[in-house]
Structure formats: structure tokens, C-alpha cells
C-alpha positions as CSV (number, residue, x, y, z in Angstrom):
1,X,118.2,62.7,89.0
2,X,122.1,63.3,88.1
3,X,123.5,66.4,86.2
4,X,126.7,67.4,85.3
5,X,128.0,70.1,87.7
6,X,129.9,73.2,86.9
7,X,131.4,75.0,89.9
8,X,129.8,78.5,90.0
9,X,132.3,80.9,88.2
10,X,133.5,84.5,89.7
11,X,131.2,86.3,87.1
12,X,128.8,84.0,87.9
13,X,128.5,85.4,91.8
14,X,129.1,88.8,90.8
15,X,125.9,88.3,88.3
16,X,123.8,87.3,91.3
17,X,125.1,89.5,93.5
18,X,124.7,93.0,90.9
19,X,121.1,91.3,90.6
20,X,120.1,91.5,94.1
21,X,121.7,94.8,94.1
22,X,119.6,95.7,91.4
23,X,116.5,94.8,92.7
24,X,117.2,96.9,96.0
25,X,117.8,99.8,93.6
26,X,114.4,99.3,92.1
27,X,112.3,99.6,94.8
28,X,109.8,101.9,94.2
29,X,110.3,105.0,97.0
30,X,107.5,106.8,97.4
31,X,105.4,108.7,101.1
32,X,104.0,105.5,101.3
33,X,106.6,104.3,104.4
34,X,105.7,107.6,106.0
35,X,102.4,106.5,105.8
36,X,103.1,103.4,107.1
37,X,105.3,104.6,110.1
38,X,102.6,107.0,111.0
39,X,100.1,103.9,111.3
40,X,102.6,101.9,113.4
41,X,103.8,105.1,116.0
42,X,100.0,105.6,115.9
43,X,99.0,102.7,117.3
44,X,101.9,101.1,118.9
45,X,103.2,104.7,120.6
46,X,100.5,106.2,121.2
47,X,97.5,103.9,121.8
48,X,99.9,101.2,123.2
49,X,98.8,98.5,121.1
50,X,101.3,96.4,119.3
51,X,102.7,95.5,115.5
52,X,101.3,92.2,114.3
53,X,103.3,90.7,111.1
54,X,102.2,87.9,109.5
55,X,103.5,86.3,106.4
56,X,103.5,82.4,105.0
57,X,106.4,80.2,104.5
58,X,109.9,82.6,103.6
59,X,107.7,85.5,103.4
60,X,106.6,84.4,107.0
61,X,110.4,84.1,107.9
62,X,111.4,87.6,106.7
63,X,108.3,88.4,109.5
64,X,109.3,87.1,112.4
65,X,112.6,88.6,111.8
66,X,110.9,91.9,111.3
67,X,109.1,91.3,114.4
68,X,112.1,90.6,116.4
69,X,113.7,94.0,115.1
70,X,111.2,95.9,115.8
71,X,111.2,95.1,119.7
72,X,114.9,95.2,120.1
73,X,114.6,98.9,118.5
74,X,111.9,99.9,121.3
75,X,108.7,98.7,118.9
76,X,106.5,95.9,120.5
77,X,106.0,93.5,118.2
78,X,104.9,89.5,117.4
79,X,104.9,87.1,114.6
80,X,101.2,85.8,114.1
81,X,101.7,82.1,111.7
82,X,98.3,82.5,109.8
83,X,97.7,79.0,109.9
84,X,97.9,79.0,113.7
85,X,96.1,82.0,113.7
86,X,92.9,79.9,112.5
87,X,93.6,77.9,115.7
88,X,93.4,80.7,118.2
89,X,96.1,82.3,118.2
90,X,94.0,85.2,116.4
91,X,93.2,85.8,119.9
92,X,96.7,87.7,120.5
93,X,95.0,90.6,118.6
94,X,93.6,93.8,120.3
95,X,92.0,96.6,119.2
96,X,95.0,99.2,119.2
97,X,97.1,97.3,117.0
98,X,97.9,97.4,113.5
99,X,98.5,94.5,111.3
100,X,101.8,94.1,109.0
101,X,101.1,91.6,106.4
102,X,103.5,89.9,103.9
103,X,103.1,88.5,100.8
104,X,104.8,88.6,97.3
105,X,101.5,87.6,95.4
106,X,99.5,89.5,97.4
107,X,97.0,86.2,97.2
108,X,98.2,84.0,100.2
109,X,95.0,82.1,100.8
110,X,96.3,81.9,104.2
111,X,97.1,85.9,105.0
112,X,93.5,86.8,103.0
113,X,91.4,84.7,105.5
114,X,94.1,85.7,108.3
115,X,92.6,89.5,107.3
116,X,89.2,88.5,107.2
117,X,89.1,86.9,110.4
118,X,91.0,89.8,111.9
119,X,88.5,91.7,110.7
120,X,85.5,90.2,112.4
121,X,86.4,91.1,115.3
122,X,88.1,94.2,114.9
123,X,86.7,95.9,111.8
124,X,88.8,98.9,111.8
125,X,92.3,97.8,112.3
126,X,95.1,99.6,110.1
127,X,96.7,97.3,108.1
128,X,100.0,97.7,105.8
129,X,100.9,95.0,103.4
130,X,104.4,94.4,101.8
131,X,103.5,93.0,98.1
132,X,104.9,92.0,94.9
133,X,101.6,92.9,93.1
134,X,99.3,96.0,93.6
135,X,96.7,95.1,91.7
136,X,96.0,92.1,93.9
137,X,93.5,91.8,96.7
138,X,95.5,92.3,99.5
139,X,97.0,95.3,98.0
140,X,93.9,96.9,97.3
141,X,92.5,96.3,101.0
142,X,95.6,97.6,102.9
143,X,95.4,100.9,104.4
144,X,99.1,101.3,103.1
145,X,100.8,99.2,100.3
146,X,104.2,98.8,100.6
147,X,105.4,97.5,96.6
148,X,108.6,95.6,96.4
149,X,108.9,96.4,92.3
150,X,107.8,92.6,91.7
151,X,111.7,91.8,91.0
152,X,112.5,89.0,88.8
153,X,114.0,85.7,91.1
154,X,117.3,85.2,91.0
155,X,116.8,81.5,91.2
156,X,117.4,79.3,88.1
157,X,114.1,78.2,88.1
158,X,112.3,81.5,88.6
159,X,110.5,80.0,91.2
160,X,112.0,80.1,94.6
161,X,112.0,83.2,96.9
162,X,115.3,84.8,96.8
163,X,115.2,88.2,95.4
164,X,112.2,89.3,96.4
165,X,112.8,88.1,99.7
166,X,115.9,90.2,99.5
167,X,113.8,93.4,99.0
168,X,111.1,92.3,101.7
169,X,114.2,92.8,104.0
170,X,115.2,96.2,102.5
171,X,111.4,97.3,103.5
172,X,111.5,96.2,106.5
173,X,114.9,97.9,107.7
174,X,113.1,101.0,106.4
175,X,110.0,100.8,108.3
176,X,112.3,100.1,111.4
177,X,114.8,102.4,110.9
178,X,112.1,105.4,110.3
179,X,110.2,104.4,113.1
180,X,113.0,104.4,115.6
181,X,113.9,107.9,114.4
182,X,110.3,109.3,115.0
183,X,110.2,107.7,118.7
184,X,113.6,109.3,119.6
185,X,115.1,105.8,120.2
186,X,118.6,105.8,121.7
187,X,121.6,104.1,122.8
188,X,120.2,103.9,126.7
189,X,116.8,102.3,125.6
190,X,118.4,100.3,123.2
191,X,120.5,98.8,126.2
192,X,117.8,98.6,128.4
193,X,116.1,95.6,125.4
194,X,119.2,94.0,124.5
195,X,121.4,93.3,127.5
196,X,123.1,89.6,126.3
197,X,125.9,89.4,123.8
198,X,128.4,92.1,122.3
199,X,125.9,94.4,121.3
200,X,124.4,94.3,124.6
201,X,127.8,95.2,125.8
202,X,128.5,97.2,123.2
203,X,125.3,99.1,124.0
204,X,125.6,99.4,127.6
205,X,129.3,100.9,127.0
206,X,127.8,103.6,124.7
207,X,125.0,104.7,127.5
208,X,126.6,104.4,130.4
209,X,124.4,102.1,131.8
């Protein structure tokens, strides 16, 4: 299929960009994330259990950047693919950890069963879930609901994650940021995680180490 293309425009980006800005703006702040930071310093601090985020497809890939965030900031962490999780790799999950969930719709086929099955065998593990829509099931079983003010997509088509995937971010720097704040994390353990690379440098510098 051919069209006839016309070079974005300078208004153009700054739409998009003022958009995605908005969006950020808009989400809803509320003592929900100090809910949420009290479930994950709960059980990952103080039981020594670990933060489990799962999510599908882009949602799945703001995740395992979460994940990956969390443990250079002093907060175990793993990305759990729910479809894998179905093949065993459920069996990462213990009894002390809490579950961080994903989902725009809040109806991920694959995150609802990933819940469900996580429930069998642990019945009472906390779970926070980052959503688009409250009234949906996945909102309404989450021991903390995260919303990310269901922004409209900046995609032409209204279809494709972008903007909400923007705010998904935003979240989790929050939840991260908070929690490394309530833990006392510092320059020394920071260094002590991330030892490769400028800001390993840059860290080590800074602590002496």
C-alpha cells in the first residue's frame, strides 16, 4: 500500500511531544503509591522476598525495564513473561514476594491466568497492578491499583502503545524513586550494584569506594 508522504512539520512534533506531556500531567496522584511502596519494602525489605513484574507485549517491555531498575536501586527484582510463566517459570515465585502486574486494559488474558495461577499456590500474595481501566478485573483484584488516567494514544491510529506506555514509565520511576527513599539507598550501595560503565564510575567516585 503507497501514500503520499508529508515530512512531519515542527508543530507537528511539538503536538506530540505537549501530548505526552500532557498525559504525564494527568496522572491521577493519589496515597495509592504509598500503598504500593509499603507492599513492596514489606515484602522485599523486610521478609526478603522479591518484586515480580509481569506485563504482555510493550506493557511487558516497560516491565522488565522496571525490573531492572529496581535492582540497580537496591530492590531485588525479575521480569516473569506470563506466557512462560504457564511453562514453569511460575515456579520463580515464593511466598514473600509480591507481584507487580501491567496492563493498560486491565484484561490481558495472559496476566489474569498469570494471577490465577499465582494464586494457587500462594493465595495471599500482595499484588499491585498498573492499569488503564479501574473498573476492570484486574483492577478490582489488586491489593493496590496504580491508574494511568487511560490517556488517549498518540498514535494516528489510536491503536498502538505509545502514550500510555509513556505514563507506565512515569509510575514506575515513582514507585522506584519512593522506594529507594524509604530504604535509605545511597551513593555506596548504589556502587556496590552497578560497578561497569560511567555510572559505575561515576558512582564509585561519589562513595569513595
Amino acid at each position: 500500500m503507497s501514500t503520499t508522504y508529508t515530512p512531519m512539520s515542527l508543530d507537528d512534533i511539538k503536538t506530540i511531544i505537549e501530548l505526552e506531556a500532557q498525559a504525564i500531567r494527568n496522572i491521577p496522584i493519589n496515597e495509592k503509591y504509598n500503598k504500593a511502596v509499603d507492599i513492596i519494602v514489606e515484602q522485599i525489605h523486610n521478609k526478603n522476598g522479591k518484586l515480580v513484574i509481569s506485563g504482555m507485549g510493550k506493557a511487558g517491555q516497560i516491565g522488565q525495564n522496571m525490573a531492572t531498575t529496581f535492582c540497580s536501586t537496591g530492590t531485588p527484582a525479575i521480569f516473569l513473561h506470563p506466557s512462560e510463566a504457564q511453562h514453569g517459570d511460575l515456579g520463580v515465585l515464593q511466598a514473600n514476594d509480591a507481584l507487580l502486574l501491567i496492563t493498560n486494559s486491565g484484561k490481558t488474558r495472559e496476566i489474569i491466568e498469570l494471577l490465577d495461577l499465582a494464586r494457587i499456590i500462594y493465595s495471599s500474595i500482595p499484588v499491585i497492578v498498573i492499569t488503564g481501566n479501574t473498573e476492570s478485573f484486574l483492577a478490582n483484584e489488586a491489593n493496590v491499583t496504580l491508574f494511568t488516567g487511560h490517556p488517549e494514544e498518540v498514535c494516528p491510529l489510536k491503536l498502538t502503545p505509545t502514550t500510555s506506555i509513556t505514563v507506565m514509565t512515569v509510575i514506575g520511576d515513582l514507585l522506584v524513586i519512593e522506594t529507594m527513599k524509604r530504604i535509605g539507598f545511597n551513593e555506596v550501595e548504589y556502587a556496590k550494584r552497578h560497578h561497569g560503565g560511567y555510572l559505575g564510575d561515576m558512582s564509585r567516585l561519589r562513595s569513595s569506594l
